[in-house]
C-alpha positions as CSV (number, residue, x, y, z in Angstrom):
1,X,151.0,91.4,291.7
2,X,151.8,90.9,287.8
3,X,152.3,94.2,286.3
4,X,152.0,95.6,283.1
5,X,154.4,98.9,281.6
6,X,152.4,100.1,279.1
7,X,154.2,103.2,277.1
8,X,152.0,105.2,274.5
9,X,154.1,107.5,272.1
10,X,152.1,108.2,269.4
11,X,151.8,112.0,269.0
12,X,147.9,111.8,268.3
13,X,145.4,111.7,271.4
14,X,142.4,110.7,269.4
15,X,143.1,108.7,266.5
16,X,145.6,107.1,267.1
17,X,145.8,103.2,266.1
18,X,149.0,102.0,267.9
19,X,147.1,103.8,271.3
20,X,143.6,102.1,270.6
21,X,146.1,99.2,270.0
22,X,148.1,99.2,273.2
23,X,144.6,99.8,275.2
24,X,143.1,96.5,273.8
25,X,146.1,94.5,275.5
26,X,146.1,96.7,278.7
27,X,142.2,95.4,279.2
28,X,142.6,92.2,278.5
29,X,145.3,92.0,280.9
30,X,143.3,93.4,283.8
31,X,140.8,91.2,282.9
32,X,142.7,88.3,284.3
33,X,142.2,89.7,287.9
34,X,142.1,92.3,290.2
35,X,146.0,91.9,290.8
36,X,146.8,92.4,287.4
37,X,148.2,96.2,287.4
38,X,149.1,98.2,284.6
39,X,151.1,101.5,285.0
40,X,150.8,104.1,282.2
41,X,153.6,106.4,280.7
42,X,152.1,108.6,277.7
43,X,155.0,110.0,276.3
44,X,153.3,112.1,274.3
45,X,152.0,114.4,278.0
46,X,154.8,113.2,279.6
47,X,157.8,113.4,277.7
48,X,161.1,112.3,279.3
49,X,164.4,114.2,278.4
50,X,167.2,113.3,276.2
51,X,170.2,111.7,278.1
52,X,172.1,115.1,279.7
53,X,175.5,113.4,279.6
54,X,177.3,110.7,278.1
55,X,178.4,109.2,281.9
56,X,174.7,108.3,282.1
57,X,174.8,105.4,279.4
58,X,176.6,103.4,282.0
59,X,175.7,102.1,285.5
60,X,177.1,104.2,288.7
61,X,179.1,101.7,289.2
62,X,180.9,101.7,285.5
63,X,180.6,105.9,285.3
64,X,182.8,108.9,286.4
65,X,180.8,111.2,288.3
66,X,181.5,114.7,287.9
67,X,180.7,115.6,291.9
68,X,180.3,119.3,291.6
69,X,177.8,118.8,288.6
70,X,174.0,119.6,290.6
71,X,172.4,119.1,287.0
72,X,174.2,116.0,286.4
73,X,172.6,114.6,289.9
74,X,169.3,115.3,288.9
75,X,169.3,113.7,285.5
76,X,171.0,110.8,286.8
77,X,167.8,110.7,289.3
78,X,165.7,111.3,286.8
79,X,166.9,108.3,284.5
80,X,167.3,105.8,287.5
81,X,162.7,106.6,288.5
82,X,163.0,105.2,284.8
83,X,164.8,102.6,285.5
84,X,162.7,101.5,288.0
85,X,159.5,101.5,286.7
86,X,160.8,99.4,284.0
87,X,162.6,96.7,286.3
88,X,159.6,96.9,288.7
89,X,157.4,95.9,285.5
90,X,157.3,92.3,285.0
91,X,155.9,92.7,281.6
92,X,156.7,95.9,278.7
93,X,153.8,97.0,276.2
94,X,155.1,99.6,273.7
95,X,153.3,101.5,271.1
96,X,155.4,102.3,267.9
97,X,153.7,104.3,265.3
98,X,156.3,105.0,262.5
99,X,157.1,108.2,261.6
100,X,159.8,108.9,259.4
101,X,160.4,105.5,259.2
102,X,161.6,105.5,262.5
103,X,160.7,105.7,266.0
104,X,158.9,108.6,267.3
105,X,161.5,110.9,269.2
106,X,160.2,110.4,272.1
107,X,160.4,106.7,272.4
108,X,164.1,106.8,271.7
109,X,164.6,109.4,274.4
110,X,163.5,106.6,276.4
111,X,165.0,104.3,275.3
112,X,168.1,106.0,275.5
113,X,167.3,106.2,279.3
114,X,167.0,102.8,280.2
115,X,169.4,101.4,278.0
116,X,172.4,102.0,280.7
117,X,175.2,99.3,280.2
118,X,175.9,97.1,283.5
119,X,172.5,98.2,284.8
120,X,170.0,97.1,282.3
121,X,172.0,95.6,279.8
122,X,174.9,93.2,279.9
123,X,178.6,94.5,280.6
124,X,181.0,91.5,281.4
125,X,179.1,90.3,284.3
126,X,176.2,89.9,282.1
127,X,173.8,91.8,283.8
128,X,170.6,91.9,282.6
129,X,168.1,91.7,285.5
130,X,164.8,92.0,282.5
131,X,166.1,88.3,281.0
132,X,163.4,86.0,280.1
133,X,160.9,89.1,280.8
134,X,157.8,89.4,277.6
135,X,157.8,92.5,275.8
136,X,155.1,93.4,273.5
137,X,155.5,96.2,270.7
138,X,152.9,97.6,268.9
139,X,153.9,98.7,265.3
140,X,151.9,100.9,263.3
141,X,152.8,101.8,259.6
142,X,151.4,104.5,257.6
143,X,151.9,101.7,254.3
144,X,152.9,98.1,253.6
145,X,156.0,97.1,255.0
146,X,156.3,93.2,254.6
147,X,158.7,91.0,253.0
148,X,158.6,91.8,249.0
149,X,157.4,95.3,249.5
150,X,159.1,98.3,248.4
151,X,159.3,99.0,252.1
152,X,160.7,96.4,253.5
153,X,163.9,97.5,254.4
154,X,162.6,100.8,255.0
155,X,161.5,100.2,258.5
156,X,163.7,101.9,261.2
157,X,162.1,101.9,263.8
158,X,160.8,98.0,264.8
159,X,164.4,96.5,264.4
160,X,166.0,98.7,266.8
161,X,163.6,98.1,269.8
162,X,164.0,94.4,268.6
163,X,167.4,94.2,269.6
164,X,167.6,96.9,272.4
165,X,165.2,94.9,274.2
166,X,165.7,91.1,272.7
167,X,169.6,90.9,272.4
168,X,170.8,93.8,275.1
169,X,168.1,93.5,277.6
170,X,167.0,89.4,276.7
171,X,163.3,90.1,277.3
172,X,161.0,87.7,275.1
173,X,159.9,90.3,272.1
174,X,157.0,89.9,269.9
175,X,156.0,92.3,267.5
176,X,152.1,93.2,266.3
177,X,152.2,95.3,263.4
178,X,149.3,96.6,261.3
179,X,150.1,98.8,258.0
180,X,148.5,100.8,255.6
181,X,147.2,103.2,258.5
182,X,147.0,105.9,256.3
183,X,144.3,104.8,254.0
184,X,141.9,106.2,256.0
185,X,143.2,109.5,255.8
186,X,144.8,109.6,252.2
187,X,142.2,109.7,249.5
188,X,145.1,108.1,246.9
189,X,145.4,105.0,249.2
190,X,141.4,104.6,250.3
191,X,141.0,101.2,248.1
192,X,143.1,99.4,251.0
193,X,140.9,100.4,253.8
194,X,139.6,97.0,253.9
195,X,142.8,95.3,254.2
196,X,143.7,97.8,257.2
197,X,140.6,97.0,258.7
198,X,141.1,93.5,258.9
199,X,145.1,94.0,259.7
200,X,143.5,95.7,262.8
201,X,140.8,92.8,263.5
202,X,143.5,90.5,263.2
203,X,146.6,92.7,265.2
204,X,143.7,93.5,268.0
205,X,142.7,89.5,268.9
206,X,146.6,88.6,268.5
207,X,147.6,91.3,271.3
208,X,144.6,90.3,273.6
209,X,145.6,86.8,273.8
210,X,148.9,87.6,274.3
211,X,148.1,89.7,276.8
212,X,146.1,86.8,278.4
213,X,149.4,84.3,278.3
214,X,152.2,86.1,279.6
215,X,153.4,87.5,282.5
């Protein structure tokens, strides 16, 4: 059974363009088939914690356990079910609204998680059991961020999930991105509602034929 990991962390529950976003592709992969299955983390209900100790960046077989620790068990539990879901996914959807021009601080806490050295990403065994795996972010902007803009080297939160999951985990990344999401909330930026409009046409067929070729 294909299955999709779709991860939401836009703070907004109605609204919200990266979620509208990352719902498009969820649907159009379930519309391949009944065994198509998507499992849903909304880190914005469900927020995981921050890594509890610095042991937990490696894999139990890499780390020093500190045996007595009953809080250290539990978080290492906790960050292995993360683990999990991911390997057990064999395709990643992420939705990356910018904020601050970076990732919201929930999607690096879970990043943070599941980025454990010798587990999910290569120590010198080169173990990195999501190789050749598709991974799909979703990356919303508030204004324009291409090449040429005053913004472009302003974004801080697409190039890190780039190489977390391209170079350290060697999934297959590709990036949707639609800016200039906050024309339609600032009255200084409403003349470029029409190009967020069509970024959004345009960002919305691209994900649901991707969504309809991998996996």
């Amino acid at each position: 059974m294909p299955r999709l990991l779709r991860i939401d962390s836009s703070y907004e529950a109605d609204g919200s363009v990266s979620r509208d976003l990352t719902g498009v592709f969820a649907d159009a992969w379930r519309s391949r088939g009944e065994a198509y299955d998507v499992v849903e983390r909304d880190l914005r209900t469900d927020p995981v914690p921050h890594l509890a100790h610095a042991g937990l960046h490696w894999s139990p077989a890499l780390r020093e356990e500190p045996a007595e620790e009953e809080s250290y068990r539990e978080a290492a539990r906790t960050q292995q079910a993360l683990v999990d879901e991911l390997l057990s996914a064999d395709a990643l959807l992420i939705g990356a609204p910018m904020y601050n021009y970076a990732m919201p601080s929930t999607l690096k806490a879970w990043i943070d998680q599941v980025h454990v050295r010798g587990l999910t990403s290569a120590d010198d065994r080169d173990t990195r059991p999501l190789r050749g795996r598709s991974a799909v972010i979703v990356a919303t902007r508030g204004t324009v961020h291409g090449s040429g803009t005053v913004n472009e080297h302003r974004d801080h939160a697409v190039p890190p999930l780039r190489l977390i999951l391209g170079e350290e985990f060697g999934m297959e990344v590709a990036v949707v991105t639609v800016d200039r999401t906050l024309s339609t909330s600032v009255a200084a930026l409403s003349h470029e509602r029409p190009a967020f409009a069509a970024d959004r046409r345009a960002a919305a067929a691209r994900l649901a034929a991707l969504a309809r070729s991998i996996g």
